[in-house]
C-alpha positions in Angstrom: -70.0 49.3 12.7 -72.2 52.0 14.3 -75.9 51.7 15.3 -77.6 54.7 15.4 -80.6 55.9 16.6 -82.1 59.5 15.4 -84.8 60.9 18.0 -87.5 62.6 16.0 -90.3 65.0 17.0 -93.5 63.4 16.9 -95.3 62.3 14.1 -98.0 64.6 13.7 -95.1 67.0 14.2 -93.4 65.7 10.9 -95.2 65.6 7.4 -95.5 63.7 4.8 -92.1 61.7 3.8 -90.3 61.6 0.8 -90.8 58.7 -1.5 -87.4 57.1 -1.1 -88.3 57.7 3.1 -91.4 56.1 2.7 -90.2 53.1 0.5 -87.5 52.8 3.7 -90.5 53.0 6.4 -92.5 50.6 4.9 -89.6 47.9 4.6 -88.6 48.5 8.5 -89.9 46.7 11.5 -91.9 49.1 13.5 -92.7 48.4 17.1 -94.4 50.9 19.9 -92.1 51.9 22.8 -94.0 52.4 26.3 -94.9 55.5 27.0 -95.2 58.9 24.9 -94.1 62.3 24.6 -90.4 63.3 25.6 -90.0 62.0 28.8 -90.2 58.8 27.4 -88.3 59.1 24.8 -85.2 60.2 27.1 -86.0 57.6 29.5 -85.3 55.2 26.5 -82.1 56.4 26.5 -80.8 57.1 30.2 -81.3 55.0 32.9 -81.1 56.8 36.1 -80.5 55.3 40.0 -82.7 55.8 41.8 -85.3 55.9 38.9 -86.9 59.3 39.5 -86.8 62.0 37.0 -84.9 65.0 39.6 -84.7 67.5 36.5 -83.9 70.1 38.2 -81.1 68.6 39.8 -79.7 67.5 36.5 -79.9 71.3 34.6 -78.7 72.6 37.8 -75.7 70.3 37.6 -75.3 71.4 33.9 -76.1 75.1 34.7 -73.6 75.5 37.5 -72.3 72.2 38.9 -73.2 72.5 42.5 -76.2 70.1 42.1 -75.1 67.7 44.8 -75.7 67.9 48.5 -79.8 69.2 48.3 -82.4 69.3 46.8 -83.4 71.4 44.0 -86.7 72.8 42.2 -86.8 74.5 38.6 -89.2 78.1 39.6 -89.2 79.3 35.8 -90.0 82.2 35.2 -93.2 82.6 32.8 -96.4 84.5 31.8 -99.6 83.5 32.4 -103.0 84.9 31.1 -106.2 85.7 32.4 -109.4 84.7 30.6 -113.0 84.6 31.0 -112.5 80.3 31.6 -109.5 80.7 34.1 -106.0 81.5 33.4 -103.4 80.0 30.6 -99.8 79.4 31.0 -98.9 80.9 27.7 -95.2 81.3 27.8 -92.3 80.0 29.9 -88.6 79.9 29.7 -86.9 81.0 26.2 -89.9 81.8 24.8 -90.0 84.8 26.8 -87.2 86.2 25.7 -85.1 86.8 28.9 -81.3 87.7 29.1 -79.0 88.4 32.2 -80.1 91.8 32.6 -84.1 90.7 33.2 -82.9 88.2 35.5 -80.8 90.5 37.6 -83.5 92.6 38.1 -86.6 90.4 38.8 -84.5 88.1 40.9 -84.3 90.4 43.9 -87.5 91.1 44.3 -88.2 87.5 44.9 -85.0 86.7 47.1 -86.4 88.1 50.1 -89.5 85.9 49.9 -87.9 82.8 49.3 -85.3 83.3 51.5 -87.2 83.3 54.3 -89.0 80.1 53.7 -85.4 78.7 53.7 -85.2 78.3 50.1 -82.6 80.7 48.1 -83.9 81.5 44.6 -81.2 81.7 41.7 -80.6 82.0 38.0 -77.1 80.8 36.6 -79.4 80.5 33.5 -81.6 84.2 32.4 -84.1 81.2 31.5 -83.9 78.6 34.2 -84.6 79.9 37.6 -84.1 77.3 40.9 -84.5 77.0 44.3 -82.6 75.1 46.6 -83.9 73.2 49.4 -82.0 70.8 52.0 -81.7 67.3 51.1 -84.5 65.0 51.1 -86.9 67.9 51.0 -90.4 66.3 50.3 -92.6 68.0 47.4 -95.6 67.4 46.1 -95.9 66.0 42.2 -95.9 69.1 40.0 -96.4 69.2 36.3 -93.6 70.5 33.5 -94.6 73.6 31.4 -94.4 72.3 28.1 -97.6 69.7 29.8 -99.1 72.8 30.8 -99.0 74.6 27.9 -102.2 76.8 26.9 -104.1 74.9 30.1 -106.2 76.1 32.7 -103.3 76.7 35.5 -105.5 75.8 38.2 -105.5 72.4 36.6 -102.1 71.5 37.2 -101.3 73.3 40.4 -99.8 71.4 43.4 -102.9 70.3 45.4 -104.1 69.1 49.0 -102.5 69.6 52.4 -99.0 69.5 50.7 -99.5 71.6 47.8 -100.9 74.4 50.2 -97.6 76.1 51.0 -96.4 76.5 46.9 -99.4 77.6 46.3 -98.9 80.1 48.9 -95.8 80.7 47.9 -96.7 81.2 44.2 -99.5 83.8 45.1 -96.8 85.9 46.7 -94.5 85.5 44.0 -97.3 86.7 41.6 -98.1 89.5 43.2 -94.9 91.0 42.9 -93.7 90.5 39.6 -97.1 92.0 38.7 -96.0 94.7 40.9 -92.2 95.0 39.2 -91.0 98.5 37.6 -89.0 96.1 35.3 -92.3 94.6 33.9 -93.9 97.6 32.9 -90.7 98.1 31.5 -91.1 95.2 28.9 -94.4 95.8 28.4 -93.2 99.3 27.0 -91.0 97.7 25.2 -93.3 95.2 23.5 -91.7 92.6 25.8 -94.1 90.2 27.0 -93.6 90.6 30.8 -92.8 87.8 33.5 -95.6 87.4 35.9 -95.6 84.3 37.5 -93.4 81.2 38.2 -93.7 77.5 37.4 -92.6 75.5 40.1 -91.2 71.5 38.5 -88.7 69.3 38.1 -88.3 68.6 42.0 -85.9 66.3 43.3 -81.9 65.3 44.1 -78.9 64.4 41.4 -79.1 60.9 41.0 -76.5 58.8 42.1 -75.8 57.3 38.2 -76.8 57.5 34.8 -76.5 55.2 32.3 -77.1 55.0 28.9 -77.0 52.3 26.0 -75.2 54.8 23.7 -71.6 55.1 23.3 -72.1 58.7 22.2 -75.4 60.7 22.5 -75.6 64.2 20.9 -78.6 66.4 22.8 -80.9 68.5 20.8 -81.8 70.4 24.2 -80.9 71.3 27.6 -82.2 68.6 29.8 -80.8 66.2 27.1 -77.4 67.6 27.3 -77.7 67.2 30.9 -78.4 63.8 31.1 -75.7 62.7 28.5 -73.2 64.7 30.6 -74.6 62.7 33.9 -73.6 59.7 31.4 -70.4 60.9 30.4 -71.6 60.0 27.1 -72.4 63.8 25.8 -70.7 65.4 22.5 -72.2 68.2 20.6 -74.9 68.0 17.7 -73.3 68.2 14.6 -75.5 70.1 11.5 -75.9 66.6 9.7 -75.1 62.9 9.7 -72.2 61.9 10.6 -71.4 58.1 10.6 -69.6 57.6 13.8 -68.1 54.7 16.0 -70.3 51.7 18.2 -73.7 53.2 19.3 -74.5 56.9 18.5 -77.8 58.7 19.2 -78.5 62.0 17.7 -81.1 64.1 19.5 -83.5 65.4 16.6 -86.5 66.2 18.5 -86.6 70.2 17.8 -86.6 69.7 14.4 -89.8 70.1 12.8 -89.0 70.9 8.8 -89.5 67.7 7.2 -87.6 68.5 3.9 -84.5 69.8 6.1 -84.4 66.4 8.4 -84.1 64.5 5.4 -82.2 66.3 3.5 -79.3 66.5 6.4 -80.3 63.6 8.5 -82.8 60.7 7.1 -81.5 60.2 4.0 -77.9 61.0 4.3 -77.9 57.8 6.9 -80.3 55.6 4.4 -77.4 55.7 2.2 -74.8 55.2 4.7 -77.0 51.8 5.6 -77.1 50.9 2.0 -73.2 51.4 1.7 -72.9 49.2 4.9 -71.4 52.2 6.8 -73.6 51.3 9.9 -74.9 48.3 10.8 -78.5 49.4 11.3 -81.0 53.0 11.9 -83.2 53.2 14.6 -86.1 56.4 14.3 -87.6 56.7 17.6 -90.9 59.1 17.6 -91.6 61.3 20.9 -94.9 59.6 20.5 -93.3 56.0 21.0 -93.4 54.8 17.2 -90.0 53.1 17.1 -88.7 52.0 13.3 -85.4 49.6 12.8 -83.8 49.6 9.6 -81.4 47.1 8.4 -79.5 46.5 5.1 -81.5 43.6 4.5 -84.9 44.7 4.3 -84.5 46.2 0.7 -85.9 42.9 0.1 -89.2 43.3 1.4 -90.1 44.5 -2.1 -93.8 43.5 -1.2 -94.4 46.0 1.6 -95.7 49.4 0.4 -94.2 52.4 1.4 -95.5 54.4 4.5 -97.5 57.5 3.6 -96.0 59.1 7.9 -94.0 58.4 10.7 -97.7 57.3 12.7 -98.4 53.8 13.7 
């Protein structure tokens, strides 16, 4: 019989369970994974040789296929504010909006700079522009968007000696998408525009992934990469569906309570009380980790769980 596993947003994301949900949580055996936010929880999932986290390389692979042989850096476009403390990344990839048209026209602008410092800038994805360098490429650590997210910029930029040229190069880059025709185009448009870059997810396609599921459905892109790596990647279905072995579904976008039990939670508490799968696993993108069995609808002592919280 199946095991599954159902990735959930975080808990302060989710709100207040149902009553048969609760009962359920408080009969489980909780435990608290290392680590939090989604990067952990993937990592709990895919096991990757060498064990770096080359996301980049992984979308790219997704994206286009042509990941291997260099090395590659996400350079997403994204708008950035300007306030009296700093300035805010504010928004970065879909949120902005962009379609195949915006990239064909901001994406020449940059090719010239970027070219030159020997690193071709492309977009097989309106949303996910890269640059790709020659293997083995050192880069400095750089921080992902959504860890950015409506934070001082100057906080997370590359720093010291090695961080000096991408900042250089990001200054450049600033300057003329600020400068674009296109962008006062937007703007016109009540578009918000493009006016910066977010340099991340730097490194090589790793030689393997693994991962403990027989089947894993992604709820987003760098998921769907990484279950592809694995070779382990089918699409999300719209609700439960008891499958065969060990299944993951990928629920972390969802954030209406009422609708992820209605289609997922408490569709697969009955299919564990009918014996259809051997046991549920809820893993939290904060690291709260419940296991459900058949059995524990004899804990008739525990109280139910007022959240999904530790």
């Amino acid at each position: 019989m199946a095991r599954v596993t159902l990735l959930l947003p975080a808990s302060r994301r989710l709100g207040a369970p149902s009553a048969a949900v609760a009962a359920a949580l408080g009969r489980a055996d909780m435990a608290t994974a290392p680590g939090e936010g989604r990067r952990a929880q993937l990592r709990r999932c895919f096991d990757l040789l060498p064990d770096r986290w080359p996301v980049a390389a992984l979308t790219r692979q997704l994206d286009a296929g042509d990941a291997a042989g260099a090395t590659w850096l996400r350079a997403d476009p994204c708008r950035i504010q300007a306030d009296i403390n700093g300035a805010r990344l504010l928004d970065h990839g879909d949120t902005l909006g962009l379609d195949a048209e915006d990239a064909a026209r901001l994406l020449p602008a940059l090719r010239t700079l970027f070219g030159d410092a020997g690193m071709p800038i492309d977009a097989p994805v309106p949303t996910r522009w890269y640059l790709r360098l020659a293997p083995s490429t050192p880069l400095p650590a750089f921080t992902a968007p959504d860890d950015a997210l409506g934070a001082d910029v100057f906080e997370h930029l590359a720093g010291g000696r090695d961080g000096r040229r991408w900042r250089s190069l990001l200054t450049e880059a600033q300057v003329i998408l600020h400068n674009h025709p296109w962008n006062a185009q937007r703007i016109a448009a009540g578009k918000r525009p493009v006016n910066s870059l977010w340099f991340w997810g730097g490194g090589e396609l790793p030689t393997q992934v693994r991962s403990p599921h027989a089947c894993f459905h992604p709820g987003d892109d760098l998921a769907a990469a990484l279950a592809a790596a694995a070779g382990t990647g089918a699409p999300l279905p719209p609700r439960f569906e008891a499958g065969e072995g060990d299944v993951a579904y990928d629920l972390s976008t969802l954030r209406d309570t009422p609708v992820l039990e209605r289609d997922w939670l408490l569709p697969a508490l009955d299919a564990l009380r009918a014996g259809r799968i051997a046991s549920l696993v809820l893993d939290t993108a904060d690291g709260t980790v419940f296991t459900l069995a058949r059995g524990q609808r004899w804990r008739f002592w525990r109280r139910p769980r007022a959240g999904f919280q530790a």
